[in-house]
C-alpha positions as CSV (number, residue, x, y, z in Angstrom):
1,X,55.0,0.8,-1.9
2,X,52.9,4.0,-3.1
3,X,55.0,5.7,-6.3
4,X,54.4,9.2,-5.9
5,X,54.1,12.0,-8.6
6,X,54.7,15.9,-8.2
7,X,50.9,15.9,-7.4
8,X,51.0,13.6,-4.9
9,X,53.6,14.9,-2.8
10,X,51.9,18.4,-3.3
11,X,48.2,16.9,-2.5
12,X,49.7,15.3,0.9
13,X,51.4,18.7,2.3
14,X,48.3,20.7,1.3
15,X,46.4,18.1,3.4
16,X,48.3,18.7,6.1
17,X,50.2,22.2,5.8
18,X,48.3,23.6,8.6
19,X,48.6,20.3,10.9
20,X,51.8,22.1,12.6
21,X,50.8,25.5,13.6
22,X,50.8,25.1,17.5
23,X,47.8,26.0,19.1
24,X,47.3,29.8,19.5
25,X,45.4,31.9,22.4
26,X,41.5,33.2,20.6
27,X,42.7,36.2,22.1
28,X,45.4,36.4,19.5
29,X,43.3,34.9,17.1
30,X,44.0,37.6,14.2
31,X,47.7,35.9,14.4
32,X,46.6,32.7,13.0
33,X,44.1,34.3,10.1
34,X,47.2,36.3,9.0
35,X,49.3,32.9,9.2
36,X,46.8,31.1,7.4
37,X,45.8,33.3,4.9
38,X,49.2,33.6,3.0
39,X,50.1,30.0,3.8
40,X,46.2,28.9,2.0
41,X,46.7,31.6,-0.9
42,X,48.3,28.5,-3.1
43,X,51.8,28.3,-4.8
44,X,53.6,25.9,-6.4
45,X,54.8,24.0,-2.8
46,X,58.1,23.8,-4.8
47,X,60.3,23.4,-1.7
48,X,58.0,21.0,0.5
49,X,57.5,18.9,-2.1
50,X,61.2,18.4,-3.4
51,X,61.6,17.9,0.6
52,X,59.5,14.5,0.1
53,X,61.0,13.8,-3.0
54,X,64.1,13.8,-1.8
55,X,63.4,11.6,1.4
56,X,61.4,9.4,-0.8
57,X,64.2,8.9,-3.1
58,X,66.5,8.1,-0.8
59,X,64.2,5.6,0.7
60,X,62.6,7.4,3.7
61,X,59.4,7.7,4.7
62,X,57.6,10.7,3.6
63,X,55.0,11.1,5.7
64,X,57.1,11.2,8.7
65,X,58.9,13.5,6.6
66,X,56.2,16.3,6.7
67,X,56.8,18.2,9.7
68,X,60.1,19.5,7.9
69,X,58.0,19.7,4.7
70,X,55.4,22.1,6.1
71,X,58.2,23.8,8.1
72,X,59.9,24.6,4.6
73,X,56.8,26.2,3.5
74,X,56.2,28.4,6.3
75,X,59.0,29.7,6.2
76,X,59.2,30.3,2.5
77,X,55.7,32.0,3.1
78,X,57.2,33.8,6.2
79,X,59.6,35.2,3.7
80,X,57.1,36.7,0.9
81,X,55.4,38.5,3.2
82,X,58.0,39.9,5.0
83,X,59.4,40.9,1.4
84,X,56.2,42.3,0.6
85,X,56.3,45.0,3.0
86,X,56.5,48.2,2.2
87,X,60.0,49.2,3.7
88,X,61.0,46.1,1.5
89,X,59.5,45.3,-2.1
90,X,56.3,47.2,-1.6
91,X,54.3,44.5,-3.5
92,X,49.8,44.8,-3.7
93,X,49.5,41.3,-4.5
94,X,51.0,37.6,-3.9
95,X,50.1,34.4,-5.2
96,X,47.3,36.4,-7.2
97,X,45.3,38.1,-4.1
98,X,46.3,41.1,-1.6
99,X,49.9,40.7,-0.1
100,X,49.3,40.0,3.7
101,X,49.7,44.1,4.7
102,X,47.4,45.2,2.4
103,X,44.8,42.6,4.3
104,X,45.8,43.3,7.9
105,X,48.1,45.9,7.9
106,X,51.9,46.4,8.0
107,X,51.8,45.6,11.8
108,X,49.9,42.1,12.4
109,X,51.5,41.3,8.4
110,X,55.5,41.5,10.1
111,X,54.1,39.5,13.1
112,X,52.3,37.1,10.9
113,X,55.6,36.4,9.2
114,X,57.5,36.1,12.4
115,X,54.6,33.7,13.4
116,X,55.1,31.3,10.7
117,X,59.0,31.3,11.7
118,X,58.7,30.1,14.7
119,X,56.1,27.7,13.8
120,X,58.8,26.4,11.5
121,X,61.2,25.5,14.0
122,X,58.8,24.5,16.7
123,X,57.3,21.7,14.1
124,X,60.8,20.0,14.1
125,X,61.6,20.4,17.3
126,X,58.6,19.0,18.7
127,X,59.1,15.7,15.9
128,X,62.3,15.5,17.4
129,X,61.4,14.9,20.9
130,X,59.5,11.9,19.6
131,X,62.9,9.8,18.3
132,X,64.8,10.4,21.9
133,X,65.0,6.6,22.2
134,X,66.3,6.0,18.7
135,X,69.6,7.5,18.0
136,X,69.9,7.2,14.2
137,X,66.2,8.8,13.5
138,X,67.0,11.4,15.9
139,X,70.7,12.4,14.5
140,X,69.0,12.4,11.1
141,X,66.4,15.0,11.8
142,X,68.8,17.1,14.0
143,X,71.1,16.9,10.3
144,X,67.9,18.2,8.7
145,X,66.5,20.7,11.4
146,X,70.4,22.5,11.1
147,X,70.0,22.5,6.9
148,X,67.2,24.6,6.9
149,X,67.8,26.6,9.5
150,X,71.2,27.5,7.9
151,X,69.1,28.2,4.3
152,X,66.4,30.4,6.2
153,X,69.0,31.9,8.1
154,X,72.2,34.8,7.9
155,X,73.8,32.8,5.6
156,X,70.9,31.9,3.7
157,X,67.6,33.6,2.4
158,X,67.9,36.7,5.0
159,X,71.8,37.6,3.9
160,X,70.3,37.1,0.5
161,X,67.4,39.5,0.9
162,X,70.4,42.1,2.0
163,X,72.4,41.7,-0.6
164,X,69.4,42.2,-2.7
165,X,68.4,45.3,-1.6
166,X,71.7,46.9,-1.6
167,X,72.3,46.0,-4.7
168,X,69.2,48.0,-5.9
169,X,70.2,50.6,-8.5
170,X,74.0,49.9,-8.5
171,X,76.6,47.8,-10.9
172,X,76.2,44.7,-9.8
173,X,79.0,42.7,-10.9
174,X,78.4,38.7,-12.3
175,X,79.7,37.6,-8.7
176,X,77.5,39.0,-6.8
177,X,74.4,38.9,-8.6
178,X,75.2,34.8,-8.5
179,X,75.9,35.3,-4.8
180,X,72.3,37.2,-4.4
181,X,70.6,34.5,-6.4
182,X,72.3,31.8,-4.2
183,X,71.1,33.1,-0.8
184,X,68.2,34.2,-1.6
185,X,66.8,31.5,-3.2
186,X,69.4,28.4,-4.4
187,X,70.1,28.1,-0.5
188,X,67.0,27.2,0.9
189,X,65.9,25.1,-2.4
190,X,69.1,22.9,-2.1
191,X,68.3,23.1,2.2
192,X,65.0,21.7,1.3
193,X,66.1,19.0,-0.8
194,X,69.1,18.0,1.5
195,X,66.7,18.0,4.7
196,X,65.0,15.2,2.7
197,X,67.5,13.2,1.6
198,X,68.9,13.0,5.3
199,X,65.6,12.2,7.1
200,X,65.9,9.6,4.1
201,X,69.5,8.0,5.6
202,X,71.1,9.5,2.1
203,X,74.9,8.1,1.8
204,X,77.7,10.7,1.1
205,X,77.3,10.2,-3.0
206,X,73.6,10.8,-3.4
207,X,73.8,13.5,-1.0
208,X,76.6,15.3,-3.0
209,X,75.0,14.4,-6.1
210,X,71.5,16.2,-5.1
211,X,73.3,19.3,-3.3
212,X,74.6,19.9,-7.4
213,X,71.0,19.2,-7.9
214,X,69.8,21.7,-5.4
215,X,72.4,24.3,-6.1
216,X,71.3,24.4,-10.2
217,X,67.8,24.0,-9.7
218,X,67.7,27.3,-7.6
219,X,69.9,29.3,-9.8
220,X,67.8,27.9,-12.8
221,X,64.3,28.4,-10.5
222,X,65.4,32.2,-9.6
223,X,67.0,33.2,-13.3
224,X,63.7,32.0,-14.8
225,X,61.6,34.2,-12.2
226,X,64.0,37.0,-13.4
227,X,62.9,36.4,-17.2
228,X,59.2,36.1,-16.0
229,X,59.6,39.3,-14.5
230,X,60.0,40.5,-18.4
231,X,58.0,38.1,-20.8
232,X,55.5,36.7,-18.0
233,X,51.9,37.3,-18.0
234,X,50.4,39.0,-14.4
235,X,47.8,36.4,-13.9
236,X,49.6,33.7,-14.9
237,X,52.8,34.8,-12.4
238,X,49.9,36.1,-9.8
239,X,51.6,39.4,-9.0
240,X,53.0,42.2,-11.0
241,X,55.5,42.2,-13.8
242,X,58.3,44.7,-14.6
243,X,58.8,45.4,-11.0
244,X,62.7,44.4,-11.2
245,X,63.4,46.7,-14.1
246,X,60.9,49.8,-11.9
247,X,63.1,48.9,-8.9
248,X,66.5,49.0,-10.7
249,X,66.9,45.3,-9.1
250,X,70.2,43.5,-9.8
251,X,68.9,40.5,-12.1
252,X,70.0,38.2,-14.8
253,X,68.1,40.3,-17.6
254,X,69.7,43.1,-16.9
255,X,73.4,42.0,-16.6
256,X,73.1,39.3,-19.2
257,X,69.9,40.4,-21.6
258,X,67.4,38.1,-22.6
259,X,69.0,35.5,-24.3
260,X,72.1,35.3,-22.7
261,X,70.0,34.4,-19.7
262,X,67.7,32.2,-21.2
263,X,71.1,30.1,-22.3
264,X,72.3,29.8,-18.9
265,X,68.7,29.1,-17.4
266,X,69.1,26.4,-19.8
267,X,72.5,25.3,-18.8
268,X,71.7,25.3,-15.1
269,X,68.9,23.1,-15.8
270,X,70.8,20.7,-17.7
271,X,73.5,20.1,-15.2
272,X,70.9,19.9,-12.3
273,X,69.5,17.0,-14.8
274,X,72.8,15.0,-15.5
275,X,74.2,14.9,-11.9
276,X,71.1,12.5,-11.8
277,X,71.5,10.3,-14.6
278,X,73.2,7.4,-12.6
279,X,69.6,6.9,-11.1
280,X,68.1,7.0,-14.2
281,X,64.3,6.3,-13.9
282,X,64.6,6.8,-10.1
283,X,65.4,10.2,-9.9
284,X,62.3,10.8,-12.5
285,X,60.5,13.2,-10.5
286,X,63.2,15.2,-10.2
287,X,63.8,15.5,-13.7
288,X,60.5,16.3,-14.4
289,X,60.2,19.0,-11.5
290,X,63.9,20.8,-13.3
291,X,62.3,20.5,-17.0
292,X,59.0,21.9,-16.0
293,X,60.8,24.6,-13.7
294,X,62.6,26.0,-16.9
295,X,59.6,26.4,-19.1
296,X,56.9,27.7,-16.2
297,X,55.3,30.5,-17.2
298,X,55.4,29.6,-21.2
């Protein structure tokens, strides 16, 4: 049985990450350049691969696991450059190239985004309709299919993104700058990782245990982009700094200073670490992904 690395799991969805774009008209050919083109721009694959990691550690198999890998990625990438827009962040670049609009326009860039959501769900729907003869493979990826649609959805990333604009240039209290960070981008980490763990057949303990896991990691993954936003260099992050501070965006730096948020990126870190010390050198890709999360960009 193949041990896989962080690498490894990224290697096999970047082999495949296109594999589940359905088949699209030449007339309409533009659709799938602007699909494509964010999707190949790179990226760290955080939430595809911690999708595999999950399934692997729980014992499943992880190539059948990639349709909902891939599906996590598109609509991650759905979502940056829909956030990229100008009636939303108004961001030039992504990823270290020109944001989607600035390549195709405003117009084919919000239908290239609503291309790769539907994409999303068709790739797990159409896995589905392969397991209709076998009941237990089938309610597992119906369990998954309904976690990420609820973190890509109006309880997840989009009420996030709401929350996050309105909170533009107000007092934000500590509630709901944790409640922002949460949906916008805690909830479809910790979807991500619980998908995985149920196409793996997860029992109730692990699948608490890496829901903690989930839910740290994306507060620590978002607090640490807020911190970046400061100290981070513009090629290394592959788009603009300062924006948040231009923008008057509700972040952890600007509630909390520096160091206060550095502490708690730390202390989110460390608890998404000790829920998995029962599994000691099992969980170790996990670990690894949480201690190399909190010091990216360094």
């Amino acid at each position: 049985m193949k041990e896989y690395t962080f690498e490894n799991y990224k290697e096999l969805i970047e082999e495949h990450l296109t594999d589940f774009i359905p088949d699209i008209d030449h007339k309409s050919i533009t659709l799938y350049d602007a699909m494509k083109y964010s999707l190949a721009a790179g990226g760290k694959r955080v939430r595809p691969v911690l999708l595999l990691a999950a399934c692997d550690f729980c014992g499943g198999n992880v190539e059948e696991a990639l349709p909902y890998a891939c599906a996590v990625e598109y609509i991650h990438t759905y979502s940056l450059i829909h956030d990229d827009l100008p009636c939303m962040d108004d961001d030039d670049m992504r990823r270290g190239q020109p944001t989607n609009h600035k390549v195709y326009g405003e117009a084919i860039a919000t239908l290239a985004g609503d291309g790769l959501q539907s994409a999303a769900f068709e790739a797990m729907s159409r896995d589905m309709l392969l397991y209709l003869d076998d009941d237990k493979a089938l309610k597992n990826r119906i369990r998954a299919y309904n976690e990420i649609c609820r973190g890509s959805g109006v309880r997840g990333i989009i009420a996030g993104q709401v929350a996050d604009i309105e909170a533009e240039d107000r007092n934000c209290s500590p509630e709901m700058l944790d409640y922002i960070h949460l949906t916008k981008t805690a909830t479809l980490i910790t979807a991500a990782i619980r998908a995985g763990a149920m196409l793996g057949d997860a029992d109730s303990d692990t699948l608490e245990r890496l829901t903690v896991y989930g839910e740290n990691l994306g507060l620590a993954f978002q607090i640490r982009d807020d911190i970046l936003d400061i100290i981070g260099e513009e090629e290394e992050m592959g788009k603009k700094s300062g924006m948040d501070s231009i923008k008057k965006k509700a972040t952890y730096p600007s509630l909390y200073g520096l160091e206060e948020s550095k502490a708690r990126l730390h202390a989110r870190t460390a608890r998404a670490i000790e829920v998995l010390k029962p599994y000691y050198d099992n969980a170790e890709v996990l670990v690894k992904l949480a201690e190399n999360l909190e010091v990216r960009g360094n």
